[in-house]
MDTraj code that builds the backbone (N, CA, C; nanometers):
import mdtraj as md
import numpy as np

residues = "UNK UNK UNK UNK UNK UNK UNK UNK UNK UNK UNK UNK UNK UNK UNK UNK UNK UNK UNK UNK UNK UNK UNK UNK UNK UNK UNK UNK UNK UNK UNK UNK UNK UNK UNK UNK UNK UNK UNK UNK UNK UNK UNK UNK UNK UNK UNK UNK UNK UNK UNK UNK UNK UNK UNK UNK UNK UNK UNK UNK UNK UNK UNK UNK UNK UNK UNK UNK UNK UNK UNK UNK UNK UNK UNK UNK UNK UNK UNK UNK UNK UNK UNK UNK UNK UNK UNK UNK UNK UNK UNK UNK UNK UNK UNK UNK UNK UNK UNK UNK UNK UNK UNK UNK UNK UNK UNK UNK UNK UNK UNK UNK UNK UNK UNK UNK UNK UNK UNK UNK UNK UNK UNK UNK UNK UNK UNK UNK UNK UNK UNK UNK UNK UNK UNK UNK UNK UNK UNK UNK UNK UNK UNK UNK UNK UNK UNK UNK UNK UNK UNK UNK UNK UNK UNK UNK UNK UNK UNK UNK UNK UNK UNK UNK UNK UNK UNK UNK UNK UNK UNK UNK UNK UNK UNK UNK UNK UNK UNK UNK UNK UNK UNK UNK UNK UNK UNK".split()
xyz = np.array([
    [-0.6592, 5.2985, 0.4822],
    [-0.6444, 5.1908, 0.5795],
    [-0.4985, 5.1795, 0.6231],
    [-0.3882, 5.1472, 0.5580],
    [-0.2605, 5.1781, 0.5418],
    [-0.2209, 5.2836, 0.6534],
    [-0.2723, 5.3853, 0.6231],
    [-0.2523, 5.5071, 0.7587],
    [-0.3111, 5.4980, 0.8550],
    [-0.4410, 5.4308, 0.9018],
    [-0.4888, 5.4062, 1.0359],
    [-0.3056, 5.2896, 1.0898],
    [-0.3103, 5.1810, 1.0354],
    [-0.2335, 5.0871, 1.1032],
    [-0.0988, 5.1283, 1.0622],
    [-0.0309, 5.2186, 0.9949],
    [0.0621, 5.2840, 1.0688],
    [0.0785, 5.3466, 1.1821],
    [-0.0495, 5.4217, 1.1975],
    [-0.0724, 5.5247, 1.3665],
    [-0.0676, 5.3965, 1.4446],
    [-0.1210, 5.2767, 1.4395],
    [-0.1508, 5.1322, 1.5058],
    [0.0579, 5.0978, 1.5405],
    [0.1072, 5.1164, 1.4553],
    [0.2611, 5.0540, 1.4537],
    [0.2914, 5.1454, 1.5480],
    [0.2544, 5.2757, 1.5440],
    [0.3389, 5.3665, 1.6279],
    [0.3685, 5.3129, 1.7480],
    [0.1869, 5.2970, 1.7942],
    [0.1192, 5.2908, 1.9048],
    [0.2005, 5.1917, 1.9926],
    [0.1901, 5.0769, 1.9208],
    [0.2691, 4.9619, 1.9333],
    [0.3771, 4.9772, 1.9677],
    [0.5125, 5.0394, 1.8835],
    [0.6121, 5.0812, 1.9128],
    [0.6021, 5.1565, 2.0446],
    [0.5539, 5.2294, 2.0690],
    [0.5206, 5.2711, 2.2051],
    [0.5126, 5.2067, 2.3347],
    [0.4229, 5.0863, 2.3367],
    [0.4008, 4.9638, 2.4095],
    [0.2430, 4.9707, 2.4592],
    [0.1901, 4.9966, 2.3217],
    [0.0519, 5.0001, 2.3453],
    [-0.0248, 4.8591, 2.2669],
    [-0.0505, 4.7507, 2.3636],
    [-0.0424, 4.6094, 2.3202],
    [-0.1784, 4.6227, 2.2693],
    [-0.2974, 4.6806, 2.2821],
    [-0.4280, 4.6930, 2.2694],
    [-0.3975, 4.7607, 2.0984],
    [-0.3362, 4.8274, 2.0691],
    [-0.3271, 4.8585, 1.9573],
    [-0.3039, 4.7521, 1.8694],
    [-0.1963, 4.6794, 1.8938],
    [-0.1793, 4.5187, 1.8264],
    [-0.3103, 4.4622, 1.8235],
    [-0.3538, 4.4437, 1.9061],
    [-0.4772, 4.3771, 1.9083],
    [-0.5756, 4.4519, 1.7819],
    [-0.5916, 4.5636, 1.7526],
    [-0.6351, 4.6240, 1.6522],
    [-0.5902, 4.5840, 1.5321],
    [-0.4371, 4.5596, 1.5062],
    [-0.3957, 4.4982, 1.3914],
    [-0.3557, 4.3807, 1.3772],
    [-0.4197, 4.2865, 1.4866],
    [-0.4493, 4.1528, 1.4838],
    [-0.6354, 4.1418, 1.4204],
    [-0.7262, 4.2350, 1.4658],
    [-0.8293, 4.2069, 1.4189],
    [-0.8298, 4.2642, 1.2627],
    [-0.7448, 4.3661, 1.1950],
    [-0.7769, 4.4227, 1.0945],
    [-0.7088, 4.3028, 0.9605],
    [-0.6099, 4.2233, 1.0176],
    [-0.5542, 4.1010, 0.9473],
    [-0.5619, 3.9438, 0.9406],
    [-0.6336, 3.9512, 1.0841],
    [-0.6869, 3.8173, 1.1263],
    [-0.7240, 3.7157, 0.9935],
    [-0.8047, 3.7538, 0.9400],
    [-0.8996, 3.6526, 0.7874],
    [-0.8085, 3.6648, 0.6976],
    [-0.7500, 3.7521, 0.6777],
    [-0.6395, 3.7372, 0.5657],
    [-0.5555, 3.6851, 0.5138],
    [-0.4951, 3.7071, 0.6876],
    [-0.3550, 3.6065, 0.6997],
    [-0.3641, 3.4656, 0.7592],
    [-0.5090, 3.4293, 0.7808],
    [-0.5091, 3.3308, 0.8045],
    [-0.5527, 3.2167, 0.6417],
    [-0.6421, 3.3355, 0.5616],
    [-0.6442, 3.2774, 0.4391],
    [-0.5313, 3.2706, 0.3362],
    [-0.4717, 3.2916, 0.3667],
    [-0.2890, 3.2868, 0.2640],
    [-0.2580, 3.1577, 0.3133],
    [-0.2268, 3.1554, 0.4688],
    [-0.1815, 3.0523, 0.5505],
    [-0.2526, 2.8988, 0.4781],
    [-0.4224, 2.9115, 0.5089],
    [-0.4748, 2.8005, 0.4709],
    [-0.4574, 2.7679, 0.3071],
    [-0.4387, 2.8204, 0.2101],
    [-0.4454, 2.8180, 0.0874],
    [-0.3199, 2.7941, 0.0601],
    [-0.1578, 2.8116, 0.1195],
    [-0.1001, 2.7306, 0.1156],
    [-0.0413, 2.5590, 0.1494],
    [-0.0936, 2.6041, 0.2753],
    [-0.1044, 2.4814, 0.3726],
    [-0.2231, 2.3427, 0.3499],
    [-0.2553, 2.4090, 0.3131],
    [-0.4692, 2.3641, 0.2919],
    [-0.4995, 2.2423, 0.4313],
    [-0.4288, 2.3281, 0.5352],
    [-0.4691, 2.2196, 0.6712],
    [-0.5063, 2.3685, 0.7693],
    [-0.6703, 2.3235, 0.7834],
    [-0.7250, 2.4286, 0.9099],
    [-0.6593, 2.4771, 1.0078],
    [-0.6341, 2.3486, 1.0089],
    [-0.5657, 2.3586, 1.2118],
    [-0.3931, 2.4309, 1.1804],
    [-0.3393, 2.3410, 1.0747],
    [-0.2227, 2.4288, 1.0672],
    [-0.2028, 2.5869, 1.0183],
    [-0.3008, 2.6074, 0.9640],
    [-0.3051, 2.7754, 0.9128],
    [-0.3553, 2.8423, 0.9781],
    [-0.4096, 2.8145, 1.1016],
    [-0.4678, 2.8561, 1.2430],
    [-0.3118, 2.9091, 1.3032],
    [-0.2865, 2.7872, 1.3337],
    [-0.1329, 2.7909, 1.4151],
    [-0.0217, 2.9296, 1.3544],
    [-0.0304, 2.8601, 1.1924],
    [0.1019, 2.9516, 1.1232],
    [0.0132, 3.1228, 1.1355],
    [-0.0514, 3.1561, 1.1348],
    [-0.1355, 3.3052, 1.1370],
    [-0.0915, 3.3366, 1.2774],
    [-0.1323, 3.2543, 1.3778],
    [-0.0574, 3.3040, 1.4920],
    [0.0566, 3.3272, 1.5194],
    [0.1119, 3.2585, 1.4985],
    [0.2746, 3.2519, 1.5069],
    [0.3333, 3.3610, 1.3936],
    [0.2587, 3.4165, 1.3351],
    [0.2976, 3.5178, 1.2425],
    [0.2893, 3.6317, 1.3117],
    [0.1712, 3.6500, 1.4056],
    [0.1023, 3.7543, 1.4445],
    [0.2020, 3.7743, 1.6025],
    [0.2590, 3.6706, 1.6369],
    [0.3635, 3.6917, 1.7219],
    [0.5165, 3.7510, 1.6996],
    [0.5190, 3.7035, 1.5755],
    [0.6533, 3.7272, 1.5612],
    [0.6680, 3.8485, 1.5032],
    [0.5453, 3.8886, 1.4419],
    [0.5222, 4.0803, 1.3992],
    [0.5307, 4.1450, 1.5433],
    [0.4961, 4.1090, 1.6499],
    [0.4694, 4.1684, 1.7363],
    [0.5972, 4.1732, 1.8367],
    [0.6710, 4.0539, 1.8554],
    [0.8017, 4.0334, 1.8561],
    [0.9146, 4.1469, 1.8157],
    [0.9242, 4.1673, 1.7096],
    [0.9486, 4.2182, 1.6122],
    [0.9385, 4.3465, 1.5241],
    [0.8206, 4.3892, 1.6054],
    [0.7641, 4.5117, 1.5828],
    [0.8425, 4.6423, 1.5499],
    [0.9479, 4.6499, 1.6733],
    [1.0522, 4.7408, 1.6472],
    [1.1320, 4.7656, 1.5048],
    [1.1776, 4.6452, 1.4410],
    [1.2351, 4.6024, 1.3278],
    [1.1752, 4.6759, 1.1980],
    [0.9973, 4.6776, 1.2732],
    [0.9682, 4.6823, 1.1229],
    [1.0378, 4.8500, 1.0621],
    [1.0225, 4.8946, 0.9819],
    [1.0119, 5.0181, 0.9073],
    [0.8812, 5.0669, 0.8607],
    [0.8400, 5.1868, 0.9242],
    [0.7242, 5.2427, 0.9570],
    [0.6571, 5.3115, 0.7621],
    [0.8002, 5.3176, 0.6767],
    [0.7812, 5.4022, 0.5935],
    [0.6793, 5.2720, 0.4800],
    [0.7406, 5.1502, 0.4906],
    [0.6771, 5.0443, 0.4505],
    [0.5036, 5.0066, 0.4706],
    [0.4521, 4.9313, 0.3765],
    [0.3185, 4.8242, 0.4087],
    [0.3288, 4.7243, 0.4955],
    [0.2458, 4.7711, 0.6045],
    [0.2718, 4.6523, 0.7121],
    [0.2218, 4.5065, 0.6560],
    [0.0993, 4.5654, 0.5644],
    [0.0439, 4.4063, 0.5182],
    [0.1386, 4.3518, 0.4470],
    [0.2690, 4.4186, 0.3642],
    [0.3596, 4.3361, 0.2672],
    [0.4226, 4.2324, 0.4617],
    [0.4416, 4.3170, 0.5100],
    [0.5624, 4.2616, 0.6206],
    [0.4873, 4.1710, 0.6681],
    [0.3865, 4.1571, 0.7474],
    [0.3068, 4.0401, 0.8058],
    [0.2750, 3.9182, 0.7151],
    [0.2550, 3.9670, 0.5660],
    [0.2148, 3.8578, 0.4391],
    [0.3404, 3.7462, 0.4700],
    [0.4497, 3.8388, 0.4211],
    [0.5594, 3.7554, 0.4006],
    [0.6580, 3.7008, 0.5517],
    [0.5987, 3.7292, 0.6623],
    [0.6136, 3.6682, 0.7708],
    [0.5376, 3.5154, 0.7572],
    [0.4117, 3.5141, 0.7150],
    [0.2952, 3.4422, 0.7621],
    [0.3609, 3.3709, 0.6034],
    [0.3887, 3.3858, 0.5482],
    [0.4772, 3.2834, 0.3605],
    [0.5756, 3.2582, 0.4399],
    [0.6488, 3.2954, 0.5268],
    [0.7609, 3.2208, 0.5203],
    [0.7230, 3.1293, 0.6349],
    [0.6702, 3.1105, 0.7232],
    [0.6157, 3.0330, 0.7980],
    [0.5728, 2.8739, 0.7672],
    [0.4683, 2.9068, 0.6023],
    [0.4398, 2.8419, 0.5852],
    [0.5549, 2.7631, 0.5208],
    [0.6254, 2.8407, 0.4044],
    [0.7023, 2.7287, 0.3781],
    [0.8052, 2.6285, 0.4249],
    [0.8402, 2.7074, 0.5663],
    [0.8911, 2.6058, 0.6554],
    [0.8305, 2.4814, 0.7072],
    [0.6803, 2.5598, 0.7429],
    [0.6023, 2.4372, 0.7781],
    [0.5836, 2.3163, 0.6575],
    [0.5707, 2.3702, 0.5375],
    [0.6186, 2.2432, 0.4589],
    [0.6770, 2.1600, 0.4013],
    [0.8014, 2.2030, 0.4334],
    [0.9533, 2.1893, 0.4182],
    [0.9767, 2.0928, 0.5754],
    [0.9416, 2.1173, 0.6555],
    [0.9551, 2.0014, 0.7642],
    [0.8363, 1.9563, 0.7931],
    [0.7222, 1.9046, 0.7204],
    [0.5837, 1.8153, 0.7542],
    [0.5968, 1.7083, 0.7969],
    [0.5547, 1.7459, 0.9037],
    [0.5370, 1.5511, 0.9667],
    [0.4160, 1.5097, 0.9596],
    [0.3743, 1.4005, 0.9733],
    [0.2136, 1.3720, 0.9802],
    [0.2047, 1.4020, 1.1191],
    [0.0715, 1.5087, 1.0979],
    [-0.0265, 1.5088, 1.1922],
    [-0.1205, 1.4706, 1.2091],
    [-0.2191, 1.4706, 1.3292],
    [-0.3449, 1.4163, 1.3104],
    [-0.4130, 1.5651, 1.3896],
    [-0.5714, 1.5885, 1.3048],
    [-0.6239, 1.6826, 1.3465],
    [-0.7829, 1.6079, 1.3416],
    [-0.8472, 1.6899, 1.4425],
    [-1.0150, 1.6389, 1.4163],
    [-1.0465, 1.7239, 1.2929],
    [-1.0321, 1.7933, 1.2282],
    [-1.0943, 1.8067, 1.0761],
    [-0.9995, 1.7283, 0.9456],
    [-0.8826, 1.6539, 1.0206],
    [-0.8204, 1.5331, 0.9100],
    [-0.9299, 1.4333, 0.8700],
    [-0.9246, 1.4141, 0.7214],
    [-1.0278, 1.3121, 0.6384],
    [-1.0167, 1.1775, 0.7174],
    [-1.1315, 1.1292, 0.7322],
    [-1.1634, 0.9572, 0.7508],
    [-1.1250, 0.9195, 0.6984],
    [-1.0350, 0.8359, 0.7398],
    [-0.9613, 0.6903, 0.6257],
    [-1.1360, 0.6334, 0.5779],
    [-1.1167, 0.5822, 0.4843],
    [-1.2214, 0.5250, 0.4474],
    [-1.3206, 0.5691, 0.3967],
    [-1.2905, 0.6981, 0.3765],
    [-1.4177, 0.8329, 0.3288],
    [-1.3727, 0.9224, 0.1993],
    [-1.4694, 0.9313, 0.1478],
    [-1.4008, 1.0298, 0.0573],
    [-1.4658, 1.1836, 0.0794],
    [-1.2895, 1.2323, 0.1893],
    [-1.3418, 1.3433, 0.1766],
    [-1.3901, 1.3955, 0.2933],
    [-1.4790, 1.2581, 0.3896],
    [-1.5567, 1.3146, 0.5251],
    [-1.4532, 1.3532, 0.6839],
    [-1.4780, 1.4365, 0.7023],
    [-1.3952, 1.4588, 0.8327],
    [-1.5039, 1.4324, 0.9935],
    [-1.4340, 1.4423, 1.0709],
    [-1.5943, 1.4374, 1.2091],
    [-1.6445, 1.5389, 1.2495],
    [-1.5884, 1.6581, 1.1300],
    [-1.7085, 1.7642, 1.1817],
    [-1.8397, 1.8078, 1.0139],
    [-1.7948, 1.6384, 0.9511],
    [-1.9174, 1.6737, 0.8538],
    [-2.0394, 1.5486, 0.9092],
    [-2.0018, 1.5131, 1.0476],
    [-2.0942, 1.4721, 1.1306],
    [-2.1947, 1.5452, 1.1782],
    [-2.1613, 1.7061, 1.2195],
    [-2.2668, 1.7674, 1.2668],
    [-2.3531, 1.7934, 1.2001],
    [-2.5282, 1.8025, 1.2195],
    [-2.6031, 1.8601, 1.1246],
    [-2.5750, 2.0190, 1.1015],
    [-2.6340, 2.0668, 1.0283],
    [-2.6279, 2.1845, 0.9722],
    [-2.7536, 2.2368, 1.0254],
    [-2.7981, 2.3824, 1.0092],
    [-2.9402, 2.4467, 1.0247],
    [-2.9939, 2.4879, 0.9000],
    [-2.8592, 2.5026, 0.8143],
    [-2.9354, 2.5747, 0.7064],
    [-2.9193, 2.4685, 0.5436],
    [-3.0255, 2.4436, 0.4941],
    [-3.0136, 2.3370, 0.3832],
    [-2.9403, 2.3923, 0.2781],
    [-2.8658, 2.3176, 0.2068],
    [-2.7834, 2.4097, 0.0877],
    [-2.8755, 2.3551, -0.0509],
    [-2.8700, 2.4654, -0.1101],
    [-2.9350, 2.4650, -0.2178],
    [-2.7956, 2.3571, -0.3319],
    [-2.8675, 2.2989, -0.4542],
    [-2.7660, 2.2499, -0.5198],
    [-2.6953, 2.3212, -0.5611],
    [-2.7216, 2.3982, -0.5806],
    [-2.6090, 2.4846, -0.6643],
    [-2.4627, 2.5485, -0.6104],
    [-2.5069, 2.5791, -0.4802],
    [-2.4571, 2.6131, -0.3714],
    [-2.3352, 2.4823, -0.3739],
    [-2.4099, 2.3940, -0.3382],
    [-2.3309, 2.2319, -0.3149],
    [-2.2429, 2.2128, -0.4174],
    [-2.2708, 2.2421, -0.5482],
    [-2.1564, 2.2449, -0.6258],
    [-2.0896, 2.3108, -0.6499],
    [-2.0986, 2.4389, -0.6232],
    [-2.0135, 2.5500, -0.5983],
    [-1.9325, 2.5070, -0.5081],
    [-1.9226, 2.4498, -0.3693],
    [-1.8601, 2.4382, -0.2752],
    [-1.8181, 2.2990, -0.3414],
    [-1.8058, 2.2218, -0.3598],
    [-1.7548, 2.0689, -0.4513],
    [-1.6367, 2.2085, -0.5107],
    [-1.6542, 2.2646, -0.6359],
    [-1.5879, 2.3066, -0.7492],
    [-1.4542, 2.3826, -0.6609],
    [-1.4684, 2.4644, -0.5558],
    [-1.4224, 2.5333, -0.5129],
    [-1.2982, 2.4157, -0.3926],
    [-1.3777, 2.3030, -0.3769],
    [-1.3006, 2.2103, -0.3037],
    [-1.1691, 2.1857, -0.4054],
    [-1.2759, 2.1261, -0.4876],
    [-1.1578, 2.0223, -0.6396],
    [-1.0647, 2.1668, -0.6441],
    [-1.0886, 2.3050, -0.6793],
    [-0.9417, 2.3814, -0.7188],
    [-0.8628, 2.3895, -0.5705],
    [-0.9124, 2.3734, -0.5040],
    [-0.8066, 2.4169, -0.3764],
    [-0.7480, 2.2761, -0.3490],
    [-0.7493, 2.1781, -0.4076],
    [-0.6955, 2.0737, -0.3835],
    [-0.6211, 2.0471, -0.5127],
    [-0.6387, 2.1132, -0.6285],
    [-0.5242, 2.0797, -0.7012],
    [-0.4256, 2.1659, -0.6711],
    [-0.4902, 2.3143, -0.6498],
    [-0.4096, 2.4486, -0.6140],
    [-0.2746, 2.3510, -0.4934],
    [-0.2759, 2.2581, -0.4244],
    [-0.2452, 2.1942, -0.2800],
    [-0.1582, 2.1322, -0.3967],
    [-0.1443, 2.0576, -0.5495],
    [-0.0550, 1.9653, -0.5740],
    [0.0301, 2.0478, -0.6379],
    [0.0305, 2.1717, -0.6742],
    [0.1115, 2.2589, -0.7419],
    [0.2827, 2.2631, -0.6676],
    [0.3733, 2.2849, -0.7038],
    [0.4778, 2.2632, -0.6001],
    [0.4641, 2.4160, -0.5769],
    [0.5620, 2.4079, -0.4411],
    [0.5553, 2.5183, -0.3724],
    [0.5260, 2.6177, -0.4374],
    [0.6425, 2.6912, -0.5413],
    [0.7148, 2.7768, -0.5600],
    [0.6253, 2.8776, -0.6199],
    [0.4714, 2.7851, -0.7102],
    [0.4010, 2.7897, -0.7663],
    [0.2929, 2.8160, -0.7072],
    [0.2631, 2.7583, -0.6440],
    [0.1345, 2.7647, -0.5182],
    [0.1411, 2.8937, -0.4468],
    [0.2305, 2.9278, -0.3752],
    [0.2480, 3.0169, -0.3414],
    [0.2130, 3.1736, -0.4141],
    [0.2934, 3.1528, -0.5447],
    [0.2463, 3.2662, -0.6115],
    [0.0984, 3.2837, -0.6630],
    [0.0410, 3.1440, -0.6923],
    [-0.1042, 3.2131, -0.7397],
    [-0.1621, 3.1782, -0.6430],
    [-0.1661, 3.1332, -0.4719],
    [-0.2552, 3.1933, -0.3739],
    [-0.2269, 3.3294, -0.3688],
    [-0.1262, 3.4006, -0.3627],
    [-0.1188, 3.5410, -0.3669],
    [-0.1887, 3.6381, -0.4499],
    [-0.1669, 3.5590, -0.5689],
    [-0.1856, 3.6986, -0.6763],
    [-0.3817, 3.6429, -0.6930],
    [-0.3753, 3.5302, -0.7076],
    [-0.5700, 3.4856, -0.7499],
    [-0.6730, 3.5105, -0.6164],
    [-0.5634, 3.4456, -0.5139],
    [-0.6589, 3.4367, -0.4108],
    [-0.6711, 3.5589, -0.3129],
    [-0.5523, 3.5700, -0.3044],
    [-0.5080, 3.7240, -0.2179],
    [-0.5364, 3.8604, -0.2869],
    [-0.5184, 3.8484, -0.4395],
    [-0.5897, 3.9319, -0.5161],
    [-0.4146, 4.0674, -0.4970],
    [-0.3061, 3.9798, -0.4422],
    [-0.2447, 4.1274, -0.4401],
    [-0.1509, 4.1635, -0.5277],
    [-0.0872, 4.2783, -0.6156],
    [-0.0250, 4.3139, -0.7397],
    [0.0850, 4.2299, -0.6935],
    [0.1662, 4.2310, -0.8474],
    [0.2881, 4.1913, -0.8805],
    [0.4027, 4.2192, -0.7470],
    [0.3833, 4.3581, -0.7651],
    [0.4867, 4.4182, -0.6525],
    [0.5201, 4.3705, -0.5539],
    [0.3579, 4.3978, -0.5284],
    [0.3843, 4.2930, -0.3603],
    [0.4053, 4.1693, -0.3703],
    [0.3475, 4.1192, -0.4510],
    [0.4103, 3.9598, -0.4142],
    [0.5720, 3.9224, -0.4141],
    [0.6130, 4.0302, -0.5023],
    [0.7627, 4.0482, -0.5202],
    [0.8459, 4.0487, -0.4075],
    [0.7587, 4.1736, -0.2894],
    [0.8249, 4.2198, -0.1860],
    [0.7765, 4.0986, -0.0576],
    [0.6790, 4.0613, -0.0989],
    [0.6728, 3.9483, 0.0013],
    [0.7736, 3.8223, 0.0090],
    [0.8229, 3.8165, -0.1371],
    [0.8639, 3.6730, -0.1896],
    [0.9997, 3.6953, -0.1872],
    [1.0312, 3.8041, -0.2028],
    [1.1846, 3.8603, -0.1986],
    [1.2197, 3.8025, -0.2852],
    [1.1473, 3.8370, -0.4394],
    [1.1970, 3.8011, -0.5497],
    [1.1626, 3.8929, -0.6971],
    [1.2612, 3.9055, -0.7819],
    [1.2239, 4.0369, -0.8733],
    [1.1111, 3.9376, -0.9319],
    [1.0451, 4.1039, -0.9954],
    [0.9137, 4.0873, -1.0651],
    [0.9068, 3.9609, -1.1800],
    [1.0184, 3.9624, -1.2446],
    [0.9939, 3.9278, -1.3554],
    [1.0204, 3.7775, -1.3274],
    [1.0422, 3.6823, -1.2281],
    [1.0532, 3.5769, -1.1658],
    [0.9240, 3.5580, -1.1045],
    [0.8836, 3.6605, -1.0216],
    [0.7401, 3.6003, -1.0072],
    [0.6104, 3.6066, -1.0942],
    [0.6185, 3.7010, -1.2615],
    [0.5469, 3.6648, -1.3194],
    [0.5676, 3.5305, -1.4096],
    [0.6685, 3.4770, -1.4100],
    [0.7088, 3.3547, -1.4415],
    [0.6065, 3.2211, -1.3259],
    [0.6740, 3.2536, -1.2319],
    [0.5780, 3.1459, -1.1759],
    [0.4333, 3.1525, -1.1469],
    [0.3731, 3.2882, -1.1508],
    [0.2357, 3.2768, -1.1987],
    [0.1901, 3.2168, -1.3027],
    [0.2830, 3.2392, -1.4318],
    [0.2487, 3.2227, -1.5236],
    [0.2479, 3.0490, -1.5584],
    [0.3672, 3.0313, -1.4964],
    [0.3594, 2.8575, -1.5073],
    [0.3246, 2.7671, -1.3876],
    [0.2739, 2.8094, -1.3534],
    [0.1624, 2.8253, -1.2394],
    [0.0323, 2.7895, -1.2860],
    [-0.0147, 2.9168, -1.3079],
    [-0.1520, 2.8942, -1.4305],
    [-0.1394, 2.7752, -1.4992],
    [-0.0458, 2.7761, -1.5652],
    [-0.0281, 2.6342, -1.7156],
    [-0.0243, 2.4988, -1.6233],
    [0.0480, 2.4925, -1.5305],
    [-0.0215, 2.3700, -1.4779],
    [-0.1516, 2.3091, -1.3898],
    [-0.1832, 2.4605, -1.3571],
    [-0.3123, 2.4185, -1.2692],
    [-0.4171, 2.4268, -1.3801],
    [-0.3881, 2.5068, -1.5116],
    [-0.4987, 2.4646, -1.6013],
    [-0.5163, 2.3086, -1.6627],
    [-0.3906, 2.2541, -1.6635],
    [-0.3759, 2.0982, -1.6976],
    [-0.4032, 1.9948, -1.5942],
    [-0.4459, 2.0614, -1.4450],
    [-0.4470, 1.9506, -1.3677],
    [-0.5994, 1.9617, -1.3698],
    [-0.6938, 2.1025, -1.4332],
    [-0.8463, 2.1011, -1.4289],
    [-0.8568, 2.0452, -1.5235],
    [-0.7989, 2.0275, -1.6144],
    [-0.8923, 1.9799, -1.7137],
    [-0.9647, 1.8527, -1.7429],
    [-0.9407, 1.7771, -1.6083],
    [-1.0357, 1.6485, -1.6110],
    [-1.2192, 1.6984, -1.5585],
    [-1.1832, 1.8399, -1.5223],
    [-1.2773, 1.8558, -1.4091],
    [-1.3709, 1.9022, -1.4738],
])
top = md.Topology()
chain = top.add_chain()
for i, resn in enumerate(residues, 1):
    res = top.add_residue(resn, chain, resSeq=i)
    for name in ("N", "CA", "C"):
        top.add_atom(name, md.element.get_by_symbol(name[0]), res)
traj = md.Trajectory(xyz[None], top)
């Protein structure tokens, strides 16, 4: 895969914009799931994925062809975010929670077509509760185990994304873990 979207960088480098578009669809879910799993706001991890996907493209020239484009776009789309949370203002979005709700937004107004089985329902509950403690972890922390748990990607890379030696970011995985295991354990 790696070598298709290098031939894709060339292309690009070239000024073949349809090719981008190829490595906008081959990263699209990805980088938009890093985005949301730091951010844990739809609408804003919508935004920061784009604005990632611009500024790769922006930028394109810069990159170094001999490199993983996915390390370079990852850590475009991380540093994004942590700006974005480093200057948060309140926003308001139509999938922001109802005051007064626990939990309901106005698009858990629409019906559904398909009935969820319970199990299902608590699966999706369980999977809520960790991504919302995963959300109280401080940054530094969060960051590293959306990468390495959720993103599923080695040490290395998270290294090269984070622009930080290894042995610093198995630290904050590691104490990482230790507090998100203490914030489940009511659960």
């Amino acid at each position: 895969m790696e070598a298709s979207v290098r031939n894709l960088v060339k292309q690009v480098k070239k000024g073949d914009q349809n090719a981008f578009g190829e490595i906008v669809e081959i990263y699209k879910d990805s980088l938009y799931q890093v985005c949301y799993r730091i951010l844990g706001n739809r609408q804003e991890a919508e935004d920061a994925a784009q604005e990632a996907f611009i500024r790769a493209y922006v930028n394109i020239n810069s990159f170094n062809i001999e490199l993983k484009f996915s390390t370079w776009i990852f850590r475009i789309a991380t540093n994004l975010c942590i700006d974005r949370i480093r200057r948060k203002k309140p926003d308001f979005y139509l999938d922001a929670e109802v005051s007064g709700t626990q939990g309901l937004t106005m698009y858990s107004q629409i019906a559904s077509e398909d009935p969820l089985t319970e199990a299902r329902v608590e699966s999706m509950e369980l999977q809520d509760t960790i991504q919302k403690e995963i959300l109280k972890l401080p940054e530094k922390y969060r960051i590293a185990i959306v990468l390495k748990y959720i993103e599923d990607l080695s040490l290395n890379e998270i290294s090269e994304i984070l622009d930080l030696p290894l042995g610093t970011v198995k630290t904050r995985i590691h104490r990482g873990r230790d507090l998100l295991r203490k914030q489940l354990q009511h659960v």
